[in-house]
TIKOL-539145 format. One record per residue (C-alpha): residue in one letter; x, y, z. Coordinates in steps of 0.2 Angstrom, whole numbers, plus 5000, padded with zeros to 4 digits. Example, Ala and Ser with C-alpha at 12.3 -4.5 7.8 and 13.67 -1.06 7.14 Angstrom:
BEGIN
A506249785039/S506849955036/
***
This chain:
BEGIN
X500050005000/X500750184995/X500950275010/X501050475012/X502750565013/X502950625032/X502850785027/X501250785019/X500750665035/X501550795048/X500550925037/X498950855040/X499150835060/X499751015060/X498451085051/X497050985060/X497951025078/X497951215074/X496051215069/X495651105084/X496651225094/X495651395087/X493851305093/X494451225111/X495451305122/X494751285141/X494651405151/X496351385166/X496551495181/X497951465192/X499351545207/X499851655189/X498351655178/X497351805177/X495451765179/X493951855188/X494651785206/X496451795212/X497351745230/X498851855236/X499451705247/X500751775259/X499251875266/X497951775262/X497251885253/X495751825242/X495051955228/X493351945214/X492752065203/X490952105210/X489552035199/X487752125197/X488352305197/X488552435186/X490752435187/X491452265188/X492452325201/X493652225213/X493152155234/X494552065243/X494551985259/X495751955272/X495751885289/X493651925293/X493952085285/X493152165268/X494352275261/X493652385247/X495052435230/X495052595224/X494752635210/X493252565209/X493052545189/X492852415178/X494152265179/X494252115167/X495252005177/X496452005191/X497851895196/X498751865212/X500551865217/X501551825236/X501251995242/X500052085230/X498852065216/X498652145199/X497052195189/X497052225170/X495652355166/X494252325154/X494852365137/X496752305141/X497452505142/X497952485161/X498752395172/X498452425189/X499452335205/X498852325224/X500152275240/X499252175255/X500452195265/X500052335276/X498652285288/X498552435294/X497552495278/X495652475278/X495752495257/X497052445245/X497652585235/X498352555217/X500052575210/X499952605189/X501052475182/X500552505163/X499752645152/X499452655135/X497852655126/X498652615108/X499452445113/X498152355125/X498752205132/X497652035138/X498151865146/X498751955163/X500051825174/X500451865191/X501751745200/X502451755218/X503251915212/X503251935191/X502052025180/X501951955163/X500352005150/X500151985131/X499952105119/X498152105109/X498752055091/X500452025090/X500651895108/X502151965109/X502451955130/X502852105141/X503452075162/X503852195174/X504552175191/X505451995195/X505751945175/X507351995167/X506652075150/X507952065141/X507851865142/X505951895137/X505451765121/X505051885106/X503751745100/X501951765101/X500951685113/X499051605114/X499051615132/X500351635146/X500551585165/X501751615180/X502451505195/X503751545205/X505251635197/X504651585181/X503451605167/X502851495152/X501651555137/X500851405120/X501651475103/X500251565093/X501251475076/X501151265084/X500651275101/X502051215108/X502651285125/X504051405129/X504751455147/X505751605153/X505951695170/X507251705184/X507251525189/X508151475171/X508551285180/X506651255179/X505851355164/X507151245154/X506551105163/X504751125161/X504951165145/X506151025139/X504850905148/X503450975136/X504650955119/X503750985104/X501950925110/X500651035106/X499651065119/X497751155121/X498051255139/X499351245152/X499251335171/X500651385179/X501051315199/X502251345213/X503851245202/X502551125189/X501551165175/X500051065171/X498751085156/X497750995143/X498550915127/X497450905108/X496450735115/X496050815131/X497050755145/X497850825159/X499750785158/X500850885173/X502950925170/X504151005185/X504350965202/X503450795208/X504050825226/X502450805235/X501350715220/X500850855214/X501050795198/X500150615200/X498550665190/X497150555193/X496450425182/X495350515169/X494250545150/X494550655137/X493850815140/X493650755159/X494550905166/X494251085164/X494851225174/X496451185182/X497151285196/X498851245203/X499751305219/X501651285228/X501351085230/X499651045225/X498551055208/X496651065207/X495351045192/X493651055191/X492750905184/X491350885173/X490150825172/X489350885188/X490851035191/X491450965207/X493350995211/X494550865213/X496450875219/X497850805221/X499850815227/X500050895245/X499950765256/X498350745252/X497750885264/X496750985248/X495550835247/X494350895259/X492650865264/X492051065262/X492151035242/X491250865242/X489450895233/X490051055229/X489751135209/X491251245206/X491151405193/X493151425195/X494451395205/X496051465208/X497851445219/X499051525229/X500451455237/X499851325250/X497851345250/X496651355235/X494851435233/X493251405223/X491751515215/X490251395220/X488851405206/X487451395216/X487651575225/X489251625218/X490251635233/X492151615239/X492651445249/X494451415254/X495351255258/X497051205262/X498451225277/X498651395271/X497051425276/X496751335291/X496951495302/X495451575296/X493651545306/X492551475292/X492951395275/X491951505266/X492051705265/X490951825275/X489051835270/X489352035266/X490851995255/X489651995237/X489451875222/X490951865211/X490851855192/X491151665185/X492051735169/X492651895162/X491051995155/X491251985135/X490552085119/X490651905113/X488951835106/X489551655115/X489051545100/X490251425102/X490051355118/X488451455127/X488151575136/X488151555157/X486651575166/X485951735171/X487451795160/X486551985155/X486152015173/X487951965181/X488652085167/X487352215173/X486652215152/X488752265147/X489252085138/X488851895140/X489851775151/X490351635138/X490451455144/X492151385144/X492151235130/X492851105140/X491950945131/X492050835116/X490850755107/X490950575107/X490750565089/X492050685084/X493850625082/X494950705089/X496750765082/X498350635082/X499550695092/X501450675081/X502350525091/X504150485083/X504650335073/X504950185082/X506650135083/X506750025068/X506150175059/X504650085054/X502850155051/X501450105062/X499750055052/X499050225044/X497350205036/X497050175016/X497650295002/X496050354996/X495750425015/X497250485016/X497350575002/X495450645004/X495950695021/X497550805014/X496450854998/X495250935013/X496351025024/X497451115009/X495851165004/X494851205018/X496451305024/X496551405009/X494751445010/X495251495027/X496551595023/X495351665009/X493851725020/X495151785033/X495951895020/X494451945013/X493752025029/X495452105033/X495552185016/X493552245015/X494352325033/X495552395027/X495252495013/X493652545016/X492252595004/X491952634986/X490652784984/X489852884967/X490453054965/X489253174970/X489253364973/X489853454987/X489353604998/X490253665012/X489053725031/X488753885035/X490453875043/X492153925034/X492453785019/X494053715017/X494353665000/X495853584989/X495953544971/X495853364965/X497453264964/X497953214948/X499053094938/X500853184939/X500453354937/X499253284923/X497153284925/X496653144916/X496053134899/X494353054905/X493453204912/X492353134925/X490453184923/X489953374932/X489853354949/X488053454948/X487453324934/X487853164944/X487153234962/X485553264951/X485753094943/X485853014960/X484453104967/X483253054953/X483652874955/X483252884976/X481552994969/X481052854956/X481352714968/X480252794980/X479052904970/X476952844971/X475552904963/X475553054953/X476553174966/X478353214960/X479053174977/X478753034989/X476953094995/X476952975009/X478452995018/X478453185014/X477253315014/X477153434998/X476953605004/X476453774994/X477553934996/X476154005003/X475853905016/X477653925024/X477754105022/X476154115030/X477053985044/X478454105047/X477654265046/X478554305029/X480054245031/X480254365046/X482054385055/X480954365069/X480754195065/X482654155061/X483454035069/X484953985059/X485753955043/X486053765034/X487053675021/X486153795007/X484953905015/X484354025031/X483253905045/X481553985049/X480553945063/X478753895059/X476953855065/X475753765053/X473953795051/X473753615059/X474853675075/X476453585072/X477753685075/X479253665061/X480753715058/X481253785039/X482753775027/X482253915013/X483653884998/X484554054994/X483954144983/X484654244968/X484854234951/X486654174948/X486754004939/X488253954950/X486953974967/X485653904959/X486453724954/X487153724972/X485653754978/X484553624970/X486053484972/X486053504991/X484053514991/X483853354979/X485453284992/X484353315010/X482653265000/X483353104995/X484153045011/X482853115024/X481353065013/X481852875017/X483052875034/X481852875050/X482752855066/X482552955084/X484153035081/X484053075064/X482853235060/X481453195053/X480853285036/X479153335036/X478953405018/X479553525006/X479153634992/X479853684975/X479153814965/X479953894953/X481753924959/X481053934977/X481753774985/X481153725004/X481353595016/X480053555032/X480953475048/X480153435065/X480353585077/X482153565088/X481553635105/X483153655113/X484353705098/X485953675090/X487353575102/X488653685098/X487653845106/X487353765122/X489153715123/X490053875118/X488854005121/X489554155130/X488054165143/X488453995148/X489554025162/X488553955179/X488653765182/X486553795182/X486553875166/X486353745154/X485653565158/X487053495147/X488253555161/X488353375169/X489253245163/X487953125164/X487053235151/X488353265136/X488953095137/X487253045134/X487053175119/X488553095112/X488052935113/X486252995103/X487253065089/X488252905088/X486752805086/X486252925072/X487752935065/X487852705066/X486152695058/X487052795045/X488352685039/X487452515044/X485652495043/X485252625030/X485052535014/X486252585003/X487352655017/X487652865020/X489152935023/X488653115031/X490053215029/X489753345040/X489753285057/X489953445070/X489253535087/X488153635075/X487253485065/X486853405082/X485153465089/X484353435104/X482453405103/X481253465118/X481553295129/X483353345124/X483653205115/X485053235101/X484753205082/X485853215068/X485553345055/X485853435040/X486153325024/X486653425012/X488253365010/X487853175012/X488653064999/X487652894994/X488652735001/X489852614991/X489352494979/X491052414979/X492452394989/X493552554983/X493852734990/X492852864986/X494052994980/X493153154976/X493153304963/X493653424977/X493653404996/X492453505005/X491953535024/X491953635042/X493553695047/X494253605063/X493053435057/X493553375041/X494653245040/X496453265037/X496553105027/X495153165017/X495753335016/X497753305013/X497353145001/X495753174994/X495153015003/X493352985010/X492652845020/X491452825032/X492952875046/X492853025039/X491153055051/X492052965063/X493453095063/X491953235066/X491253155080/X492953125088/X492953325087/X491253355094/X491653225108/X493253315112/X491953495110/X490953395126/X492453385137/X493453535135/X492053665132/X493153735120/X492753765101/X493453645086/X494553795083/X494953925096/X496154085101/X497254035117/X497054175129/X496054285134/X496354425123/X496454315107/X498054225103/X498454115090/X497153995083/X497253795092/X496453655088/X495353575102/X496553415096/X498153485100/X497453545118/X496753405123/X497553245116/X499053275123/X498153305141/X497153145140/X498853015134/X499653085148/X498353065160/X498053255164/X496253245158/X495653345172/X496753495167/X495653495151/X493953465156/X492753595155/X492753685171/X490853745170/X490353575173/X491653535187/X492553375190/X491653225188/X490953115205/X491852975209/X490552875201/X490852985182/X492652965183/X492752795175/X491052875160/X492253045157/X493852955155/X493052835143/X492252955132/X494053035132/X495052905125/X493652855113/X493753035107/X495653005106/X495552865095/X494252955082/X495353095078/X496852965075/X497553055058/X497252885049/X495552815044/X495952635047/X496652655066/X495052755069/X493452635077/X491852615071/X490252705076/X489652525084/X491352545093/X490852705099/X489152665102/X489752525112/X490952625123/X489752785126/X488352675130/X489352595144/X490052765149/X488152825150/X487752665161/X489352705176/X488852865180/X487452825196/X485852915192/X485853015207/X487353095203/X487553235189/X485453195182/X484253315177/X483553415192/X482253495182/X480553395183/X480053485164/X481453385155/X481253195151/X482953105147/X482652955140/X484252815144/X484352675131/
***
């Protein structure tokens, strides 16, 4: 029988380990793992983050005592050390650090090891006294304190944990492990011991590392001093969540999550876990601790802690989080019970996938020849080569769809030229590129021709009847009806100027109160064009977007070369007056003077701004996001408005390079403006400005000092405050320094803003990004701090 070369053979196993690898890794926590509980052992010391609240925020108990951790903010896991315990925050930005040591404290008070909100890091390891974490993308491995960097591997790790004097990670490129630290004599012995296996998890311990291989067994290496590697007799898949201490090592086992343990001298086998259902465990040195599923509370077993009164923690010490809250949908495995309410409605607790079907074979792991260099039995050629024929081509479909999604990512969007006008605020304009000094000999169509184009097409997809506009979704009104509405056209009645027209205040013979957009007039062709493109622009988009915090077009009217546009009455005005208005100088004079408030308005005009680019069918881009386009209805909710320089979405996957750039001084997009590039980040980059508007107080562009000074952007003040940590020395001082409980909202909003005005689109989030971080800023602020005190407004919180 022909039998496969061994490298084709060896192929196959890789490529089949690797996918098995991607879809089961277990969830570990040990003495050095960083999970959602975490045991400072010297001290005995046991930490959670705090399930059911608003901030997943971090409790720790010692000796009787419930100790309190400032700041209280949001944590996603924490991991425990001999004489302290670390916390990575919840987006991987900051890594904080806490000593138990000083019983004298009633609250431990943090020391920042780590800052930097453009490389985030995830996988935090604490051992008795290093601090190891990878970084998100590459997995390349940072330590502070006890590890030597410059002996630091340069590979990049799936996951990494720490013992004592050492630290060992599984290669992201064949799982195989790798150790490092101060201890060399037993990171190369570890790691030796492993060889070339690939392995699925692996936990860290006191001088062992134990963890499950491809077929789902637990296999220990290190020190077997006290038994601690002697695992019990057990199944594929039988083991989950492994925790490991000095001289001992625990796993929960399925099905019925009950703890087993072994090594020690036996003294972890106790009867306190007998008939007990474990979430997670985790180690310190000489005693280990559980999160019971049935009230998700702390019990503790081992000599370490037999000093203390009961096994389990006081009944004030509150429920503890089973897994690290997620914006993962949890398809894979599940989600845990009650999973929305532990995360207080911010994410899903996934199920760790710790089980194997029966039917579904598993991965061979490589074994070498035998010693005649004979091959063992391998099964017939046709499966064998059907087997390689599936994984070349189901890795290259793989690698396909991967690179698909990273280029669609990349590159953006492909958009129709269309005409552009510039706000009623200064224009900054620039001439089209061209082809070395050369325009090109194929003359695109007149930008007033294809905006016309485009809009005819959106009118005869959603014309009806006889009317020459979408009668059903917008009413067709007659000159004289709004002249009669706004008293002539009085300046009485003025309340503003849009993309091509003054804004007039209205009431209608029916009592609805209006606001509207009359279209310049005059008689010069050149007016006129622009004119009726950014007319046809707003009645094209508005006629078919309904959302509440878009404005909403209630008619319009064209007669002749009048040209008008009916919107619902905006109560409370335009953003940009509230926040720069020179009578707004008390804390009481404005109800957007809380912080509570304009993070909620910026979190309206992202949802505006999201239905924009994702559910509107074809997409918009807007083009003109700024303080002035966001108004505030009489509940003061915040809409989006002002279309008049909204482009139609891609229809491919190209960028959208138009005839000229046009837009508001201090919001366009430098990319769009310095290389006549437009995506959709181009109204991320203008919300990034009106964010950065809400916190400083200051205007997009402004004069530094009192008497005037030299024009600064509100991007070169504040950026540079909020990297460095200073936010509070650019916060707008009407509103005052944020409660303890806004602390954690402001400084979210603030480096969400920091990442929109990044000067490249592709480094920039999303507006379901954004939405995502402002809705969780809105939610940390505690309503009875920085609310609404007048009884007349009615804030609506999504």
């Amino acid at each position: 029988m022909t039998k496969l070369p061994s490298s084709s053979s060896s192929a196959v196993i890789i490529i089949l380990s690797v996918i098995f690898f991607i879809y089961r890794i277990p969830s570990t926590h040990a003495l050095g793992s960083g999970a959602t509980l975490a045991i400072s052992y010297a001290s005995a010391t046991v930490c959670g983050i705090v399930a059911s609240k608003p901030r997943q925020s971090i409790q720790c108990y010692r000796r009787g005592q419930t100790i309190p951790v400032n700041p209280s903010v949001n944590f996603s896991s924490i991991s425990g050390g001999q004489n302290f315990f670390c916390g990575l925050r919840s987006g991987g930005y900051s890594l904080l650090c806490w000593d138990t040591t000083n019983f004298s404290s009633s609250r431990f008070d943090p020391q920042r090891v780590y800052f930097n909100d453009t490389v985030v890091l995830e996988n935090l390891s604490v051992g008795d006294d290093q601090v190891c974490a990878t970084v998100v993308g590459t997995g390349s491995v940072k330590c502070w304190r006890g590890d030597d960097r410059s002996r630091l591997p340069s590979n990049g790790f799936l996951s990494i944990s720490s013992g004592i004097g050492f630290s060992c990670g599984i290669l992201r490129d064949n799982s195989q492990v790798r150790c490092w630290g101060s201890n060399t004599t037993m990171a190369n012995r570890i790691q030796t011991e492993f060889g070339i296996s690939p392995m699925a998890s692996i936990v860290a311990g006191g001088s062992h590392v134990c963890g499950l291989n491809s077929t789902g067994f637990v296999f220990c290496k290190g020190s077997n001093d006290s038994g601690q590697l002697n695992v019990p007799s057990n199944s594929a898949w039988e083991f989950s969540t492994l925790a490991l201490g000095e001289s001992h090592s625990c796993a929960i086992r399925g099905p019925n999550n009950s703890v087993v343990c072994w090594g020690g001298g036996g003294e972890y086998s106790v009867n306190v876990t007998q008939g007990v259902s474990f979430a997670t465990i985790a180690s310190g040195s000489n005693f280990t601790c559980g999160l019971t599923m049935g009230n998700l509370s702390i019990t503790c077993w081992g000599p370490g802690w037999a000093g203390e009164a009961n096994y389990s923690l006081g009944a004030d010490f509150p429920a503890i989080l089973p897994g690290p809250c997620s914006h993962s949908s949890c398809s894979e495995c599940g989600l845990y019970p009650m999973s929305q309410n532990l995360c207080s409605g911010f994410g899903n607790i996934c199920k760790p996938c710790v089980t194997q079907s029966s039917t579904t074979p598993l991965p061979p792991v490589p074994l070498p020849p035998g010693p005649t260099g004979s091959a063992r039995s391998s099964p017939s050629k046709g499966l064998r080569k059907g087997l390689l024929a599936f994984c070349i081509v189901g890795s290259v479909g793989a690698i396909a769809g991967i690179c698909t999604v990273v280029y669609c990512l990349w590159t953006g969007v492909c958009f129709g030229k269309k005409k552009v006008h510039n706000s009623v605020q200064p224009t900054i304009t620039r001439a089209p590129s061209s082809n070395n000094g050369t325009a090109s000999n194929n003359s695109p169509p007149s930008r007033s021709s294809t905006i016309r184009r485009q809009g005819s097409l959106i009118m005869r997809r959603q014309r009806s009847g006889t009317s020459s506009k979408h009668a059903d979704r917008a009413e067709e009104f007659s000159l004289a009806e709004l002249a009669e509405a706004t008293n002539s056209f009085s300046l009485q009645n003025k309340l503003g100027a849009g993309s091509f027209g003054i804004v007039y205040r209205g009431k209608l013979t029916d009592g609805r109160e209006v606001a509207i957009k009359r279209g310049e007039t005059g008689s010069k062709t050149k007016k006129f064009q622009e004119k009726e493109s950014a007319f046809d622009s707003e009645l094209a988009f508005l006629s078919r977007l309904h959302h509440k915090h878009l404005v909403r077009l209630v008619g319009y009217c064209e007669e002749k070369d009048e040209r008008l546009l009916v919107y619902d009455y905006m109560k409370n005005g335009a953003l940009y007056d509230h926040i720069h208005d020179k009578n707004n100088v008390e804390k009481s004079s404005s109800v957007l003077n809380s912080w509570k408030m304009r993070i909620k308005v910026a979190l309206d005009a992202a949802r505006g701004i999201e239905y924009l680019h994702n559910y509107a069918v074809p997409s918009i881009i807007h083009r003109d996001i700024k303080s002035s386009n966001i108004l505030l209805d009489a509940n003061w909710t915040a809409r989006v408005s002002d279309f008049g320089l909204s482009l139609l979405g891609p229809e491919s996957d190209c960028d959208y390079r138009p005839t000229k750039a046009a837009g508001t001084v201090g919001y366009i997009d430098p990319e769009y403006y310095g290389l006549n590039l437009l995506t959709s980040k181009s109204d991320v980059y203008g919300l990034g400005i009106v964010l950065l508007e809400l916190l400083t107080g200051k205007r997009a562009i402004f004069r530094n000092g009192e008497d005037g000074g030299t024009p600064v952007s509100v991007v070169d003040f504040a950026v540079p405050a909020i990297m460095a940590g200073e936010m509070v020395k650019i916060l707008d001082s009407r509103v005052g320094p944020p409660e303890v409980n806004e602390v954690e909202a402001v400084e979210l909003m603030a480096y969400t803003a920091l990442h929109c005005v990044n000067l490249e689109g592709k480094d920039r989030p999303t507006m379901s990004d954004i939405v995502t971080n402002l809705d969780r800023a809105l939610a940390v602020c505690d309503f009875s701090h920085g609310s609404v005190s007048s009884g007349a407004i009615s804030i609506v919180l999504e």
